[in-house]
VOTI-661254 format. One record per residue (C-alpha): x, y, z; residue in one letter. Coordinates in steps of 0.1 Angstrom, whole numbers, plus 5000, padded with zeros to 4 digits. Each point is the difference from the previous one (the first is absolute). Example, Ala and Ser with C-alpha at 12.3 -4.5 7.8 and 13.67 -1.06 7.14 Angstrom:
<atoms>
<atom><xx>5123</xx><yy>4955</yy><zz>5078</zz><residu>a</residu></atom>
<atom><xx>5014</xx><yy>5034</yy><zz>4993</zz><residu>s</residu></atom>
</atoms>
This chain:
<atoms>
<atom><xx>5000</xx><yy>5000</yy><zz>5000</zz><residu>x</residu></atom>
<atom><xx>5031</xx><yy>5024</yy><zz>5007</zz><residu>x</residu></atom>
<atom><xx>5007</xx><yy>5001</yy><zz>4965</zz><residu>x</residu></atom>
<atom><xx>4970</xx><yy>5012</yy><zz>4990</zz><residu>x</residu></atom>
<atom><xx>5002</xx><yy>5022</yy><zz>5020</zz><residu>x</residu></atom>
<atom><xx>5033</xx><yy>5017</yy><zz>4985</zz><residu>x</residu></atom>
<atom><xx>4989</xx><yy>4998</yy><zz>4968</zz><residu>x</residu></atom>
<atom><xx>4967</xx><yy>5018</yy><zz>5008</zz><residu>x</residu></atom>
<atom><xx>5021</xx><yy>5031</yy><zz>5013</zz><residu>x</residu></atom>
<atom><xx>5023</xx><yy>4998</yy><zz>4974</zz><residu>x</residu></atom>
<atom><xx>4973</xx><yy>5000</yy><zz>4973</zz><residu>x</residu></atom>
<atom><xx>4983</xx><yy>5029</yy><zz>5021</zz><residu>x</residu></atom>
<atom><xx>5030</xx><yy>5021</yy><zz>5005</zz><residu>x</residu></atom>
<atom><xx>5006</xx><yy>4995</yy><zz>4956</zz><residu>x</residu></atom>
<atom><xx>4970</xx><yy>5012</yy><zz>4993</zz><residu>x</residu></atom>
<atom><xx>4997</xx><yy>5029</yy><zz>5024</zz><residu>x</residu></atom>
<atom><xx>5037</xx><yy>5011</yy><zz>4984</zz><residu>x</residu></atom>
<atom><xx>4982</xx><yy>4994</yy><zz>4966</zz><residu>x</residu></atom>
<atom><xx>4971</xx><yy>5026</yy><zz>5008</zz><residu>x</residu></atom>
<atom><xx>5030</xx><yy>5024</yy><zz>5013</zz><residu>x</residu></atom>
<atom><xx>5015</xx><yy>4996</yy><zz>4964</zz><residu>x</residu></atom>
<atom><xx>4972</xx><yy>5005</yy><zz>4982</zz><residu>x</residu></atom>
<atom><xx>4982</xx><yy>5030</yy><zz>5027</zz><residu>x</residu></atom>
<atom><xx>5036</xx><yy>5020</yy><zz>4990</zz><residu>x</residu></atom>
<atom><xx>5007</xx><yy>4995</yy><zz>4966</zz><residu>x</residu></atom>
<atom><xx>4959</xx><yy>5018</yy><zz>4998</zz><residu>x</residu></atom>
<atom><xx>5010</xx><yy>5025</yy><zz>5021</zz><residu>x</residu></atom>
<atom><xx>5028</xx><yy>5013</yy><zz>4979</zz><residu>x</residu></atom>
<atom><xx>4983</xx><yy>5000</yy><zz>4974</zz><residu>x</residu></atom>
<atom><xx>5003</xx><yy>4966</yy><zz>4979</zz><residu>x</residu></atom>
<atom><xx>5042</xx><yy>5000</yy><zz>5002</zz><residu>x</residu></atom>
<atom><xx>5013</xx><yy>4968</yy><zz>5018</zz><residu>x</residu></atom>
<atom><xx>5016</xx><yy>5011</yy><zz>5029</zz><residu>x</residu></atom>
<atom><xx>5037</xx><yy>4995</yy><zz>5008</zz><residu>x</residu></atom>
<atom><xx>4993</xx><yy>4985</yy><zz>5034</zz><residu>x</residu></atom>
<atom><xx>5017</xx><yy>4959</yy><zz>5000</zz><residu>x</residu></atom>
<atom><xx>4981</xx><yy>4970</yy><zz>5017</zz><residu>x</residu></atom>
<atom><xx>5030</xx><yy>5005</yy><zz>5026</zz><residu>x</residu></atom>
<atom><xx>4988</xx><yy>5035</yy><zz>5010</zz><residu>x</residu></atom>
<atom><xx>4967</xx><yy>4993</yy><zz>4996</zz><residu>x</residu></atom>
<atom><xx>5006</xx><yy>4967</yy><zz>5033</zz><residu>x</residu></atom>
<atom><xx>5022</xx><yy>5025</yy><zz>5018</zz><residu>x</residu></atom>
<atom><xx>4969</xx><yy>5024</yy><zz>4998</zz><residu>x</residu></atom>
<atom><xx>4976</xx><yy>4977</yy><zz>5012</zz><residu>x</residu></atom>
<atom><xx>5021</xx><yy>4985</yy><zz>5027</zz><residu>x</residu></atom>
<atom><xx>5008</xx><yy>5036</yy><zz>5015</zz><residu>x</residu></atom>
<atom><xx>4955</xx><yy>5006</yy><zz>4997</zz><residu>x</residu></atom>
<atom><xx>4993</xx><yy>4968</yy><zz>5019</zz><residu>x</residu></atom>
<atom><xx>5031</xx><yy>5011</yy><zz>5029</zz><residu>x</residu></atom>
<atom><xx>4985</xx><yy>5009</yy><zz>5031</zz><residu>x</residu></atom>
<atom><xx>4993</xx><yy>5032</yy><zz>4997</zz><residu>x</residu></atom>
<atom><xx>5002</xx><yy>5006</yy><zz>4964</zz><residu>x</residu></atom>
<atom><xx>5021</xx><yy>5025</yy><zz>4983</zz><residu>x</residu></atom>
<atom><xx>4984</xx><yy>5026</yy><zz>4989</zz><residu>x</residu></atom>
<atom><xx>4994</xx><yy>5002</yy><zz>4960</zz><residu>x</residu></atom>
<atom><xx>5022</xx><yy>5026</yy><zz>4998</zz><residu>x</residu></atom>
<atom><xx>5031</xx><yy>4989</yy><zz>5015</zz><residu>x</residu></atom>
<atom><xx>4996</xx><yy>4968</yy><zz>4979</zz><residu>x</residu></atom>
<atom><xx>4997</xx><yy>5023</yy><zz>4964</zz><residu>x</residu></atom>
<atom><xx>5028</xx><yy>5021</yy><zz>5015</zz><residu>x</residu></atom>
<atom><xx>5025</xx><yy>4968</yy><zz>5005</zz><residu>x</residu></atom>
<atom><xx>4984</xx><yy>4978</yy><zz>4965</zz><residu>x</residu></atom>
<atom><xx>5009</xx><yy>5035</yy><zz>4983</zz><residu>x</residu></atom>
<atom><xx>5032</xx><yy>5001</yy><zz>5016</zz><residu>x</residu></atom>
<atom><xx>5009</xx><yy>4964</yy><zz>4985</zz><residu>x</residu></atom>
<atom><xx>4980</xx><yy>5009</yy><zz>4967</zz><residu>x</residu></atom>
<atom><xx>5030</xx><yy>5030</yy><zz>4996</zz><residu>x</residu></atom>
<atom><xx>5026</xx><yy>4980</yy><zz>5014</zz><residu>x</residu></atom>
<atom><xx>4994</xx><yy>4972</yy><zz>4974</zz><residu>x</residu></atom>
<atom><xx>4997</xx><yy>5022</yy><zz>4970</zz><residu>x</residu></atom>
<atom><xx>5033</xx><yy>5022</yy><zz>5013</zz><residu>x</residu></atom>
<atom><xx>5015</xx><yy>4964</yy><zz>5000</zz><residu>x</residu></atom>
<atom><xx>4989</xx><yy>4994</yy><zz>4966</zz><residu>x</residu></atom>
<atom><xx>5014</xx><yy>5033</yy><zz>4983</zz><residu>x</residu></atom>
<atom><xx>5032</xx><yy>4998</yy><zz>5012</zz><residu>x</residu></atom>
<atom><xx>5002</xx><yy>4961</yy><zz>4994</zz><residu>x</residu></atom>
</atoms>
């Protein structure tokens, strides 16, 4: 029965990081956002922390990465 279990929240957690996928890429306007699936976990594990981070420390840190990572690719 564990198993089940597992796989349950698993398949919970995918499709609840699906509808964040899909909730962003219509809010800016149709463009696939540059977020990864890593970013998107480390999101949802700092919103399930007790307490919570609030929204706008986590868009200020996934922008910090976001610049980081596309600094890292100009100078590559």
């Amino acid at each position: 029965m564990r198993s089940w279990v597992g796989w349950h929240r698993h398949i919970t957690l995918a499709m609840v990081a699906s509808w964040f996928l899909v909730l962003e890429k219509l809010h800016v306007g149709g463009e696939t956002p540059a977020v990864t699936v890593p970013q998107v976990r480390e999101i949802f594990s700092r919103l399930l922390q007790h307490p919570p981070a609030s929204p706008a420390r986590i868009a200020a840190e996934v922008t910090r990465v976001l610049r980081c990572n596309e600094e890292a690719r100009i100078y590559a």
